[in-house]
Z-matrix of the N, CA and C atoms (Angstrom, degrees):
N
C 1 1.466
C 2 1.521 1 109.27
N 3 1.598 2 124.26 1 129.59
C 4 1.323 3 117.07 2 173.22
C 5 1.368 4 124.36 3 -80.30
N 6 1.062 5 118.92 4 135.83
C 7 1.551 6 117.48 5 171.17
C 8 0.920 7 127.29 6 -77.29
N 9 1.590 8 105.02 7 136.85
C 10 2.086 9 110.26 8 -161.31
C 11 1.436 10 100.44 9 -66.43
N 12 1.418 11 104.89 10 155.99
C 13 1.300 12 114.83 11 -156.55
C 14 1.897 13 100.87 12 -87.22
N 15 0.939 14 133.41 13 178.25
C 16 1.511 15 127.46 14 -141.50
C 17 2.165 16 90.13 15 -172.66
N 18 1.605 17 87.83 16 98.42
C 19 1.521 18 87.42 17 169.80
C 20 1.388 19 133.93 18 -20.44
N 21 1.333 20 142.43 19 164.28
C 22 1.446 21 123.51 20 160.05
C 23 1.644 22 106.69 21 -88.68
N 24 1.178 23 139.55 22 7.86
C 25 1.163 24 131.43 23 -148.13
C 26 2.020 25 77.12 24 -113.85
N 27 1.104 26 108.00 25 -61.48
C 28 1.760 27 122.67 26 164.35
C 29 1.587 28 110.92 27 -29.32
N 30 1.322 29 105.92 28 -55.77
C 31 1.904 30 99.31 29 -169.20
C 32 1.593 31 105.39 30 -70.79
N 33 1.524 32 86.49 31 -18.14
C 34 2.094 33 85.04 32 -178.86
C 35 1.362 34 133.79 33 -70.37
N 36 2.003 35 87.08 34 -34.39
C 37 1.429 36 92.84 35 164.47
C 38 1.530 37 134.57 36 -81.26
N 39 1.747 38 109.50 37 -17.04
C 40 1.046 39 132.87 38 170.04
C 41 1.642 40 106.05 39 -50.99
N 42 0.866 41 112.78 40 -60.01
C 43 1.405 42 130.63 41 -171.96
C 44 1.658 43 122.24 42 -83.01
N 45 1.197 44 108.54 43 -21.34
C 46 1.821 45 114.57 44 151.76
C 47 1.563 46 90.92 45 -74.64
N 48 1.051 47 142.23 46 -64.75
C 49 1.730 48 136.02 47 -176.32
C 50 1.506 49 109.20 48 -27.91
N 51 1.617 50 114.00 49 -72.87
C 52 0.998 51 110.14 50 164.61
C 53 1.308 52 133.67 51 -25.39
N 54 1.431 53 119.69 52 -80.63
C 55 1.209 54 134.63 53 174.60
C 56 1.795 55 115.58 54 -47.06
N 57 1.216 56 136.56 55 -19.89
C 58 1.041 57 139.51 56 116.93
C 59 1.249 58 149.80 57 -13.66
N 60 1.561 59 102.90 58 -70.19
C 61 1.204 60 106.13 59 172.97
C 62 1.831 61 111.91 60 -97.58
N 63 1.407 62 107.25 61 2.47
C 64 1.594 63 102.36 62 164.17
C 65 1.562 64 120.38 63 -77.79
N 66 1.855 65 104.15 64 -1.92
C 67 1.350 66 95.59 65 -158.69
C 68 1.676 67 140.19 66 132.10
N 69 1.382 68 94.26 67 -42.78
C 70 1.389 69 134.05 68 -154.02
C 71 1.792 70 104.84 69 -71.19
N 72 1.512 71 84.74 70 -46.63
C 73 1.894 72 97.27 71 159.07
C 74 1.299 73 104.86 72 -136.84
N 75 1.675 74 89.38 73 136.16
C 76 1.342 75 109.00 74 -173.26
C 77 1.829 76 121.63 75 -86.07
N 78 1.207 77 121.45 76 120.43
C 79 1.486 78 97.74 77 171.18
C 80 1.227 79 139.95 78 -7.73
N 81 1.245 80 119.32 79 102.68
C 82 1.884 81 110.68 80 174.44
C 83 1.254 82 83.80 81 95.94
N 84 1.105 83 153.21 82 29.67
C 85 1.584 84 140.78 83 169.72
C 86 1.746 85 104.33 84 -114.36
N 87 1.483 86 104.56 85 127.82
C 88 1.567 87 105.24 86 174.65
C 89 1.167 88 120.33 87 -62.12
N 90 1.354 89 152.85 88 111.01
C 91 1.505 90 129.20 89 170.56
C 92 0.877 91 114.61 90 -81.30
N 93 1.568 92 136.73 91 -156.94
C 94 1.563 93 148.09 92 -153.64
C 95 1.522 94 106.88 93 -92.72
N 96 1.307 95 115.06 94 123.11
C 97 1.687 96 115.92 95 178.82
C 98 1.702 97 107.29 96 -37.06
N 99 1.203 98 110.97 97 177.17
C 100 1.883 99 125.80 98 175.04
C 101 1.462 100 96.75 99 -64.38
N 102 1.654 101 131.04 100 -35.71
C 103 1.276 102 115.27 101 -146.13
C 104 1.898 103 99.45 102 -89.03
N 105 1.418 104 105.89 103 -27.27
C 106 1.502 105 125.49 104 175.28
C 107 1.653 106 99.07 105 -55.41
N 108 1.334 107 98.02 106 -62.51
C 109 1.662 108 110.17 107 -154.64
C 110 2.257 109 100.09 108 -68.78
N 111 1.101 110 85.19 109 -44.95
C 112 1.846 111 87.22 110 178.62
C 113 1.809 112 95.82 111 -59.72
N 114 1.522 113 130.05 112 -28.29
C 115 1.794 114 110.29 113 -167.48
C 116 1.635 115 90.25 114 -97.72
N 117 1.515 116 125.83 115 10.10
C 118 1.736 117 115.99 116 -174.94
C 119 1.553 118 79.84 117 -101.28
N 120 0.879 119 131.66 118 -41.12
C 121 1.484 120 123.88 119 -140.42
C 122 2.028 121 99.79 120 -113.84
N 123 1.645 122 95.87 121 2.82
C 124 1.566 123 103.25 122 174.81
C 125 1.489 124 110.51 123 48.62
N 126 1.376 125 125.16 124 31.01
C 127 1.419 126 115.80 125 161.73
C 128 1.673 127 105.59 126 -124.51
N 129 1.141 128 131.78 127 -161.19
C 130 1.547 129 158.53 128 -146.18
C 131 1.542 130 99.81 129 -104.16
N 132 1.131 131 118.19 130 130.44
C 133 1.615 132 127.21 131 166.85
C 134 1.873 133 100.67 132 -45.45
N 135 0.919 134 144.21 133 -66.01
C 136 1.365 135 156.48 134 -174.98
C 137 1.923 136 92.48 135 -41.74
N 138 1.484 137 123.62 136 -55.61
C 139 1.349 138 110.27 137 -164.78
C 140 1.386 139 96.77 138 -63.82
N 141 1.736 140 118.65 139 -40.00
C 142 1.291 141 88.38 140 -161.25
C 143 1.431 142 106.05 141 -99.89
N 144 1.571 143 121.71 142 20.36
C 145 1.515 144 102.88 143 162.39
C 146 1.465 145 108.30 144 -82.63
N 147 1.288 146 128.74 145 -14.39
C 148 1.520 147 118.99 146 162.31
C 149 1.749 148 126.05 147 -72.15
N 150 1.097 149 115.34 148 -12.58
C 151 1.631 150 147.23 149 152.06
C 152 1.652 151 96.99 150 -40.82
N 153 1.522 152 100.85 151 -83.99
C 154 1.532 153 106.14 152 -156.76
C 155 1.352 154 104.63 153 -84.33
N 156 1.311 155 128.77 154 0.84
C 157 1.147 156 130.14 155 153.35
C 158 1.580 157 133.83 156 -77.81
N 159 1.296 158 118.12 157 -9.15
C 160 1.274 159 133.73 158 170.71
C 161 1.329 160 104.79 159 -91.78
N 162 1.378 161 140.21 160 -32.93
C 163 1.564 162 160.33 161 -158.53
C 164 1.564 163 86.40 162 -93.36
N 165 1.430 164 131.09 163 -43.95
C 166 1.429 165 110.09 164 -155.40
C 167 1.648 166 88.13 165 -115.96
N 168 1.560 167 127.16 166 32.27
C 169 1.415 168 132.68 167 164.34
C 170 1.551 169 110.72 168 -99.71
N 171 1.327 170 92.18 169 -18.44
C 172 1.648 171 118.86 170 -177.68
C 173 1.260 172 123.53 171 -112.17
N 174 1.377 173 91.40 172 36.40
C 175 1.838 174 95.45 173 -157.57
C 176 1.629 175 123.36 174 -9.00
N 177 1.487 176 94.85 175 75.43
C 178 1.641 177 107.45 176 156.99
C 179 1.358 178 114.06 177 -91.72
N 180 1.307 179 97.19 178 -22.07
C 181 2.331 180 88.57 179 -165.30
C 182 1.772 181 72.20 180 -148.12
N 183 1.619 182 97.55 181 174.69
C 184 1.413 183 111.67 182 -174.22
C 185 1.838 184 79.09 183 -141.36
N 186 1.375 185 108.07 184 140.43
C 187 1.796 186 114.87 185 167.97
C 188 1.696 187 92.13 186 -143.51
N 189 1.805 188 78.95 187 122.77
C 190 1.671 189 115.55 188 173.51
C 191 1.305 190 111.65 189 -106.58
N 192 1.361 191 138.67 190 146.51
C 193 1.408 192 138.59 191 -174.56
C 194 1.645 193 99.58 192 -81.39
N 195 1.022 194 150.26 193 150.88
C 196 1.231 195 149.27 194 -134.25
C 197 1.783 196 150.39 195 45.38
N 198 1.876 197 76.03 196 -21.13
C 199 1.541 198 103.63 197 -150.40
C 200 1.504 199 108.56 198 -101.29
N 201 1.780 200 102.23 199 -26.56
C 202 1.978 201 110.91 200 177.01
C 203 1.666 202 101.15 201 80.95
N 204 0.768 203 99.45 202 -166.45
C 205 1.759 204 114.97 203 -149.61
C 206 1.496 205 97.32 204 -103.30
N 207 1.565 206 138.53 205 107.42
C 208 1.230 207 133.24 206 -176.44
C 209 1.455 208 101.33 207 -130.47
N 210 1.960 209 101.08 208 144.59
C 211 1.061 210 117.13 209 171.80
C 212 1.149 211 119.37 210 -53.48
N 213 1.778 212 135.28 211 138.32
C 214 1.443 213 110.46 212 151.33
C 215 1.331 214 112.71 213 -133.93
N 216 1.708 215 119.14 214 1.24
C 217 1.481 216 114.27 215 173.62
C 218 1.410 217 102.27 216 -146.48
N 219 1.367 218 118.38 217 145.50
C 220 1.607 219 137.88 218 -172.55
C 221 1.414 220 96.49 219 -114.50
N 222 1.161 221 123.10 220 -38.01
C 223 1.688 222 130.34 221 167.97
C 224 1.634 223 122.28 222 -61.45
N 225 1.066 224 91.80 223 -40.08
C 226 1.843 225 106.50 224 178.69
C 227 2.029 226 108.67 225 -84.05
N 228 1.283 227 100.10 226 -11.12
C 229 1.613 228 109.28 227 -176.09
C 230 1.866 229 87.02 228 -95.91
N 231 0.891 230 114.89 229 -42.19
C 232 2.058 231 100.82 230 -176.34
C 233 1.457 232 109.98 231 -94.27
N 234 1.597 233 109.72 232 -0.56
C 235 1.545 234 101.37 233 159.73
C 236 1.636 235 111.48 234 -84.69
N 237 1.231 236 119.59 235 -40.81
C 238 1.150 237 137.97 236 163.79
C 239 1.543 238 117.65 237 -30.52
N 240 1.422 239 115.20 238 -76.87
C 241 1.457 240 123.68 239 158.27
C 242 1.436 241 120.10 240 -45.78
N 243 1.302 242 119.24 241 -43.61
C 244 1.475 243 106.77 242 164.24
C 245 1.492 244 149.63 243 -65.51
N 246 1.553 245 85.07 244 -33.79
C 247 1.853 246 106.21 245 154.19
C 248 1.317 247 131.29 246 -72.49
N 249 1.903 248 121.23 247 -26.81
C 250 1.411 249 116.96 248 144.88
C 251 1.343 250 124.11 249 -55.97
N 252 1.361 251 118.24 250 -44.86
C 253 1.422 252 105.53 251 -176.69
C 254 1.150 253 123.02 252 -70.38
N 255 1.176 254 154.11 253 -6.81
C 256 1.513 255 159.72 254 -62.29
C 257 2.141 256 68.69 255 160.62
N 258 1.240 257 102.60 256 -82.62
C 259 1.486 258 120.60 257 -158.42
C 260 1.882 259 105.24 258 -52.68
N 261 1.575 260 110.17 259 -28.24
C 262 1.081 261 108.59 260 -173.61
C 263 1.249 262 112.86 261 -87.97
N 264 1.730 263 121.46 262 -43.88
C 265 1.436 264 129.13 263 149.18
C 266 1.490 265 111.12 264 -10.47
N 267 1.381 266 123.26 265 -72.50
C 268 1.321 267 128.82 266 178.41
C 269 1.485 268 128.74 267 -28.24
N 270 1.529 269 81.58 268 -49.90
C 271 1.692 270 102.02 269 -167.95
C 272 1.755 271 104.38 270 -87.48
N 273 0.937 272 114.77 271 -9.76
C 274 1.687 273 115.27 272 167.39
C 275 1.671 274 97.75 273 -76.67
N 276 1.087 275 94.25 274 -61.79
C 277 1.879 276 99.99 275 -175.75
C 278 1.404 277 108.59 276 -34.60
N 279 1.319 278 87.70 277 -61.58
C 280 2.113 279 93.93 278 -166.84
C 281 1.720 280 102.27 279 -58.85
N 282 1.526 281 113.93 280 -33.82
C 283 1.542 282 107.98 281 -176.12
C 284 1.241 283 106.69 282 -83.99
N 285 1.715 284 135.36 283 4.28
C 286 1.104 285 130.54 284 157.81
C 287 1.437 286 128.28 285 -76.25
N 288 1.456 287 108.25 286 -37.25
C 289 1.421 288 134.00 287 178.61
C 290 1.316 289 109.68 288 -62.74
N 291 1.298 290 117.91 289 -45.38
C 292 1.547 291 132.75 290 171.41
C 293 1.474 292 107.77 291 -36.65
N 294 1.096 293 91.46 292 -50.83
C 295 1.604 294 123.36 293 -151.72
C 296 2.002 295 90.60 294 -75.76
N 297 0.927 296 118.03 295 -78.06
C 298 1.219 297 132.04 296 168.94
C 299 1.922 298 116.75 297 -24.96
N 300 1.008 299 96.64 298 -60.68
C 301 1.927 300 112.23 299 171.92
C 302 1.466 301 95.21 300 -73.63
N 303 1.049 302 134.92 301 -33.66
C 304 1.314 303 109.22 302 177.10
C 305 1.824 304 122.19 303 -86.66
N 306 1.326 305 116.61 304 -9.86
C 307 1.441 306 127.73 305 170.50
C 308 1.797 307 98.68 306 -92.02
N 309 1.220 308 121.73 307 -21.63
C 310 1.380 309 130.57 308 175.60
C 311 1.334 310 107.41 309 -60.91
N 312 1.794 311 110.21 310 -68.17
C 313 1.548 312 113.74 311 -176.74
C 314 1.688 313 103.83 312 -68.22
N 315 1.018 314 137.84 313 4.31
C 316 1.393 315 144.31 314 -169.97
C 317 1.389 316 102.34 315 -100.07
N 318 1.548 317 139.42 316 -37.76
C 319 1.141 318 141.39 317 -178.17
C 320 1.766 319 89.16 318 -88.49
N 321 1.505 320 139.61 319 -76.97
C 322 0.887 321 142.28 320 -168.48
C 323 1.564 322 97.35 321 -14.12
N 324 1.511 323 113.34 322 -65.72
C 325 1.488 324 110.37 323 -162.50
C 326 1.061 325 108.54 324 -73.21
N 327 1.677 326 144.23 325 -13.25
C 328 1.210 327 136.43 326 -175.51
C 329 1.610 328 91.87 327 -70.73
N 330 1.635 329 114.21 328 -59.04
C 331 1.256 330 98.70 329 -165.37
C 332 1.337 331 143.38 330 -92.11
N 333 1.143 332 104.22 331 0.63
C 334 1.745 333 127.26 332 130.15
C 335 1.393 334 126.04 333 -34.57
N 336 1.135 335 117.36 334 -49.57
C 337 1.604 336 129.32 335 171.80
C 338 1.509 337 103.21 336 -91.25
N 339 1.200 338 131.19 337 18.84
C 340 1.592 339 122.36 338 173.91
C 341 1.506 340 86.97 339 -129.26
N 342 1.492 341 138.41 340 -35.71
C 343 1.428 342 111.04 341 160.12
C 344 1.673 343 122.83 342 -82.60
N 345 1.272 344 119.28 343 0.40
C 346 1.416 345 97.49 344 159.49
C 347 1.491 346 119.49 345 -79.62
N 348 1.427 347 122.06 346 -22.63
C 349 1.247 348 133.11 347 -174.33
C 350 1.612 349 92.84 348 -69.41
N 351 1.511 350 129.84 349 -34.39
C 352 1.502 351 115.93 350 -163.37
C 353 1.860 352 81.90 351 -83.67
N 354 1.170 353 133.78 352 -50.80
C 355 1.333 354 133.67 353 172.02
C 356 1.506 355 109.74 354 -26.51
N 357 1.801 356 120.56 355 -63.01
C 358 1.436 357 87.50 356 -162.17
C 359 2.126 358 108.86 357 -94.37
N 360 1.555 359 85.02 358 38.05
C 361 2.202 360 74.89 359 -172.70
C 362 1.450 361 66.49 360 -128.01
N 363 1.726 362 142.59 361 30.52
C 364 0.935 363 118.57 362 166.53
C 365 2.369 364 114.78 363 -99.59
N 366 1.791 365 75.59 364 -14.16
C 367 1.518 366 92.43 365 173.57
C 368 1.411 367 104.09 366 -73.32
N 369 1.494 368 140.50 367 2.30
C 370 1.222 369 110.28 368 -159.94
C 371 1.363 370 85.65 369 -119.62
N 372 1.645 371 118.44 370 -29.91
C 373 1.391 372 129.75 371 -160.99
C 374 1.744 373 112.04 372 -91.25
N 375 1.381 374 112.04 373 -17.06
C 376 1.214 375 128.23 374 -177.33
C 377 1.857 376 96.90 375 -27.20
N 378 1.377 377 121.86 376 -65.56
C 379 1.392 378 121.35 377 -140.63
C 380 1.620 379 97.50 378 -92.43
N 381 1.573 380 125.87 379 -3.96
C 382 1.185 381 126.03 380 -173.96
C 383 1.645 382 105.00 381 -120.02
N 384 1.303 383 134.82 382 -2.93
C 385 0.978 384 145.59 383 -147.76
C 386 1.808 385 119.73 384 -139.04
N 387 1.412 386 119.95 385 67.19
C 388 1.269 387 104.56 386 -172.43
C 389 1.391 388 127.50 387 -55.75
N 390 1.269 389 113.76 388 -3.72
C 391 1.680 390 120.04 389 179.00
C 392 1.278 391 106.44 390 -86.87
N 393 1.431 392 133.63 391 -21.76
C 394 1.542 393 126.27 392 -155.37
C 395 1.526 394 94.79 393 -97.06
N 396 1.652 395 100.36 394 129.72
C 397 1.316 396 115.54 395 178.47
C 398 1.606 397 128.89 396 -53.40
N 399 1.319 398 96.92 397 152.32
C 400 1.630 399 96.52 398 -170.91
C 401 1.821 400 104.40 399 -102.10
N 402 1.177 401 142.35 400 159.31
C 403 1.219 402 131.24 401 169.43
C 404 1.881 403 116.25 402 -133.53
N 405 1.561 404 84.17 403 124.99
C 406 1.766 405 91.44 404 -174.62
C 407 1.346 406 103.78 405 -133.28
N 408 1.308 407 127.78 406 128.07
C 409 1.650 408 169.29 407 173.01
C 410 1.321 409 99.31 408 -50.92
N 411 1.240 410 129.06 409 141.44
C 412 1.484 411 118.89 410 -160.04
C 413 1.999 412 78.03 411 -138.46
N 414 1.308 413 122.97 412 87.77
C 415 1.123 414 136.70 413 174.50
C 416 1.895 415 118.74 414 -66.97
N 417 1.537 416 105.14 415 138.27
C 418 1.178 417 107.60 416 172.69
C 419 1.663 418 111.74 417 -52.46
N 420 1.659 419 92.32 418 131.81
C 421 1.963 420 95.57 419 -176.85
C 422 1.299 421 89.65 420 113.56
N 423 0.764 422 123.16 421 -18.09
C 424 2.134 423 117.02 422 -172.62
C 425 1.491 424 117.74 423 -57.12
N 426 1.298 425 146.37 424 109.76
C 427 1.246 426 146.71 425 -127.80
C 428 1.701 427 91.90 426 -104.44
N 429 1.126 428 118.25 427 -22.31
C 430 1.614 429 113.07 428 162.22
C 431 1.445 430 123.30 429 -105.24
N 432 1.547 431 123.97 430 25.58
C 433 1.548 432 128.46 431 158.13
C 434 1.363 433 107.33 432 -42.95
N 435 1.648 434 125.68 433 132.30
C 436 1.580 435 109.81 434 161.87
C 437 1.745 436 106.30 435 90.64
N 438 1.193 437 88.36 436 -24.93
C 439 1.798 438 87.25 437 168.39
C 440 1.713 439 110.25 438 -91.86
N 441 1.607 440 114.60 439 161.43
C 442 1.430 441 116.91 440 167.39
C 443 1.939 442 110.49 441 -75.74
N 444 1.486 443 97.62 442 169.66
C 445 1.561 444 85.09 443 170.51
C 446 1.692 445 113.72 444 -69.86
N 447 1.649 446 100.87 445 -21.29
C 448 1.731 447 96.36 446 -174.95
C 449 1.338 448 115.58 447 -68.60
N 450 0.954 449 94.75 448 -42.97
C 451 1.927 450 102.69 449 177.23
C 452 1.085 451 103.26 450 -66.26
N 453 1.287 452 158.96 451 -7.92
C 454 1.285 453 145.16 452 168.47
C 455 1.855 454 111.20 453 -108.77
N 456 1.126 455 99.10 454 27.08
C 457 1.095 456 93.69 455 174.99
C 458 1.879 457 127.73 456 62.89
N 459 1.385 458 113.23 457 -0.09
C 460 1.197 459 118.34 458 -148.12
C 461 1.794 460 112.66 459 -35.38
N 462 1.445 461 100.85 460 -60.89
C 463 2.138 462 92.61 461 -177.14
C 464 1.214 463 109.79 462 -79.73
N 465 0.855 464 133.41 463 -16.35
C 466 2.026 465 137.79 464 152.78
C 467 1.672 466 97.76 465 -19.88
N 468 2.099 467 78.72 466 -70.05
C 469 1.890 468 74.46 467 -146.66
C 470 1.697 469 111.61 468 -83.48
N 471 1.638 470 115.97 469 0.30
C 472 1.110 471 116.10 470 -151.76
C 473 1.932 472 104.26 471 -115.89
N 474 1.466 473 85.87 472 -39.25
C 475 1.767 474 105.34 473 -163.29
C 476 1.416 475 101.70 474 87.07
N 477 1.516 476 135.59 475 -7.02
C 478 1.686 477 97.38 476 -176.67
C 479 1.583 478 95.61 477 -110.98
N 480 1.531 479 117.46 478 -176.81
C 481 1.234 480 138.30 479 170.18
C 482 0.916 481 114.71 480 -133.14
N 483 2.129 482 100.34 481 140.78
C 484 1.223 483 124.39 482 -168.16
C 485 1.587 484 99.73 483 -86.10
N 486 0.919 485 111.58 484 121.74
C 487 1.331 486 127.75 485 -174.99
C 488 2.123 487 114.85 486 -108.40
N 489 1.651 488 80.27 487 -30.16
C 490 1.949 489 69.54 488 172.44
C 491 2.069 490 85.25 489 -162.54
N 492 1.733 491 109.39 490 171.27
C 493 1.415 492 111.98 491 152.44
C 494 1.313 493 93.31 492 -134.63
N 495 1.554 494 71.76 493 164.37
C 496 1.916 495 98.08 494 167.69
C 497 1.550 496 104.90 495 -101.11
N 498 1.330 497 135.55 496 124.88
C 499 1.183 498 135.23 497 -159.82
C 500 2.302 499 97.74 498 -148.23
N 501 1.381 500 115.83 499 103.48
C 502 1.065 501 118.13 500 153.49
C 503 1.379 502 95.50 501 66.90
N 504 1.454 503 118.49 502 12.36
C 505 1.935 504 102.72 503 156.11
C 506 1.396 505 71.35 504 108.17
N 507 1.264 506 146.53 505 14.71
C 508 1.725 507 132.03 506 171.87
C 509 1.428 508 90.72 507 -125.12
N 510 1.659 509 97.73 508 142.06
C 511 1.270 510 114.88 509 172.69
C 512 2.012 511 102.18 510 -101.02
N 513 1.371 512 108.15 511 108.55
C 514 1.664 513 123.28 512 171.70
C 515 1.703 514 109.92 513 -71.91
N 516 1.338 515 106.59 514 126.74
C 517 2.072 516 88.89 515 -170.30
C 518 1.343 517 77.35 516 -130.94
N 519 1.795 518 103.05 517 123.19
C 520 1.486 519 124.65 518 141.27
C 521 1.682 520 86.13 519 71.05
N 522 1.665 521 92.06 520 71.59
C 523 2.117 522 97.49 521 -177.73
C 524 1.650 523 93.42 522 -66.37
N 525 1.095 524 107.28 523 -35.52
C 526 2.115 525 101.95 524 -154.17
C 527 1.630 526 106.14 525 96.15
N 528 1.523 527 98.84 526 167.25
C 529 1.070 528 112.26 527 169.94
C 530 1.404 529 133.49 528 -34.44
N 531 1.481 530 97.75 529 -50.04
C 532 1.741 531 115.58 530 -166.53
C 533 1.328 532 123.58 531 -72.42
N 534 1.502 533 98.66 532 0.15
C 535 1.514 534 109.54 533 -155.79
C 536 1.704 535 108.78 534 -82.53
N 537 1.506 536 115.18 535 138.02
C 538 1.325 537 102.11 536 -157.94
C 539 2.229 538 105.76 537 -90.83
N 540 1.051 539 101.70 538 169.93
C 541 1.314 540 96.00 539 -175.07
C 542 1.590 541 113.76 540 -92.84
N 543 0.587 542 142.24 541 87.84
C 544 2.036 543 140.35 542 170.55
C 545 1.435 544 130.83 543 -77.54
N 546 1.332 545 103.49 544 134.95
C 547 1.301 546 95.57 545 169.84
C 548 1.590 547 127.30 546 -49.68
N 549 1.670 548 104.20 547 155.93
C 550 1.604 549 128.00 548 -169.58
C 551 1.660 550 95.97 549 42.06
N 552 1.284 551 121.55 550 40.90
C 553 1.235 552 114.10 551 151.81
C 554 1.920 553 126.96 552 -72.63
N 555 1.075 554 120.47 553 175.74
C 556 1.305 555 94.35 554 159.58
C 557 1.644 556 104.73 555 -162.00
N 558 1.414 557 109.47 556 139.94
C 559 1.748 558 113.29 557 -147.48
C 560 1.262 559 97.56 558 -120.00
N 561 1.468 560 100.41 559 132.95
C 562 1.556 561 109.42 560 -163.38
C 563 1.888 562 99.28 561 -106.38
N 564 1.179 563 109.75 562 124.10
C 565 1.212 564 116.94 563 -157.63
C 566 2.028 565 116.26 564 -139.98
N 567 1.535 566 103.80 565 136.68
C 568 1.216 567 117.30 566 -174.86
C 569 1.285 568 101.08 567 -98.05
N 570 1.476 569 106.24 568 154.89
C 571 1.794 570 113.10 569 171.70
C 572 1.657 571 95.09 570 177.34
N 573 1.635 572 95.59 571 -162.52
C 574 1.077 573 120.12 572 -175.48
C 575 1.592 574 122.40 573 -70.67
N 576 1.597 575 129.46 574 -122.04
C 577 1.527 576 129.00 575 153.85
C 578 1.927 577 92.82 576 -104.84
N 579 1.253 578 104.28 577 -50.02
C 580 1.352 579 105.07 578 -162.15
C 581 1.841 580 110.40 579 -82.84
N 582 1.899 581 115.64 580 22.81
C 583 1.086 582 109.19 581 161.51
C 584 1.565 583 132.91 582 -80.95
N 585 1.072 584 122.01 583 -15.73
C 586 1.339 585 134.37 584 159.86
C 587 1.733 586 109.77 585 -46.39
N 588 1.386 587 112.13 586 -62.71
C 589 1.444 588 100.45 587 -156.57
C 590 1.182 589 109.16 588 -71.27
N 591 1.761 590 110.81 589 -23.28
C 592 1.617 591 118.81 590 169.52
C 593 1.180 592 114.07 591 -42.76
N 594 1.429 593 107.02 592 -66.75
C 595 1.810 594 117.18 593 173.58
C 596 1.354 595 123.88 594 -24.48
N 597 1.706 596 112.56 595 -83.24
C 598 0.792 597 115.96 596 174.07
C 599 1.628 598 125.64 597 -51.92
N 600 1.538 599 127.71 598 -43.13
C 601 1.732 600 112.10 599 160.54
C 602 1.487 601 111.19 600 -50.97
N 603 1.345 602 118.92 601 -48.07
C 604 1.445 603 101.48 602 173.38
C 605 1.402 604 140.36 603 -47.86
N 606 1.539 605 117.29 604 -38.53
C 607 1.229 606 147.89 605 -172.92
C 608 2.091 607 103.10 606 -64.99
N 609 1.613 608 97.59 607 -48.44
C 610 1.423 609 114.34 608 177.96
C 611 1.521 610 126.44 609 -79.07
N 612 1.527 611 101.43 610 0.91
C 613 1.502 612 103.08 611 -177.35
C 614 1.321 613 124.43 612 -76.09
């Protein structure tokens, strides 16, 4: 997993924290002006006044105009470090999850588009093919709208199985039992030769 990427202005302050709380500067000790610290750290006075400005939001250091950049907490520098790491953890997670829902909706559509493909060679195969689904329109007036397929008994009364719907331009694959019935739905269904006409009398009762 890659780790989310982490400003340079961020690792600077991370790392004055550190160096802080390892010791390195002592409480009440001035360290090196912006112009020192931007040619140690090879970036721009500006990155690292956003550096010591995150450090003195957190009161780790206090910077006075005359006065240079002074320590004032070693305690507030390992709370600091502990709440980034904690904070960065997060941000791997969430860029994993990202990551995850997006290979998620990526399979969804493959196999969405591999049952419409069994859908339309199912019009051709219908009469040679007892597996290829049948499709019936679940019309306003339908005496099981609002019901599940279990509660209505669906392969009881019919012999076939609902195996997927078409619902509002979405293809539903393999609803289950629980799944409720709605109008202008339309239920894609396995059976015998003589499951169709079942359906449909059933559907009209």
């Amino acid at each position: 997993m890659q780790r989310a990427q982490i400003p340079t202005y961020e690792r600077i302050a991370i790392d004055l924290a550190n160096r802080i709380y390892d010791g390195k500067f002592k409480v009440g000790e001035r360290i090196h002006g912006r112009s020192t610290l931007a040619s140690e750290y090879k970036v721009s006075p500006e990155t690292v006044r956003r550096a010591i400005k995150i450090l003195e939001d957190v009161e780790i250091v206090q910077s006075t105009k005359g006065s240079g950049i002074v320590i004032s907490s070693r305690e507030n520098a390992y709370k600091y470090i502990h709440r980034f790491s904690n904070l960065a953890s997060i941000k791997d997670l969430e860029k994993e999850i990202n990551k995850l829902f997006t290979e998620r909706n990526k399979i969804d559509e493959q196999l969405s588009e591999s049952v419409r493909k069994i859908m339309d060679y199912s019009t051709k195969l219908r009469h040679t093919n007892p597996l290829a689904p049948i499709e019936v329109e679940v019309f306003q007036g339908c005496v099981h709208i609002g019901k599940t397929i279990s509660e209505v008994k669906f392969w009881q009364n019919t012999g076939g199985t609902v195996i997927g719907m078409k619902r509002k331009g979405e293809l539903i694959i393999s609803p289950g039992p629980y799944a409720l019935i709605l109008e202008d739905d339309v239920l894609l269904i396995i059976g015998d030769d003589e499951t169709y006409e079942r359906v449909v009398h059933f559907m009209e009762d």
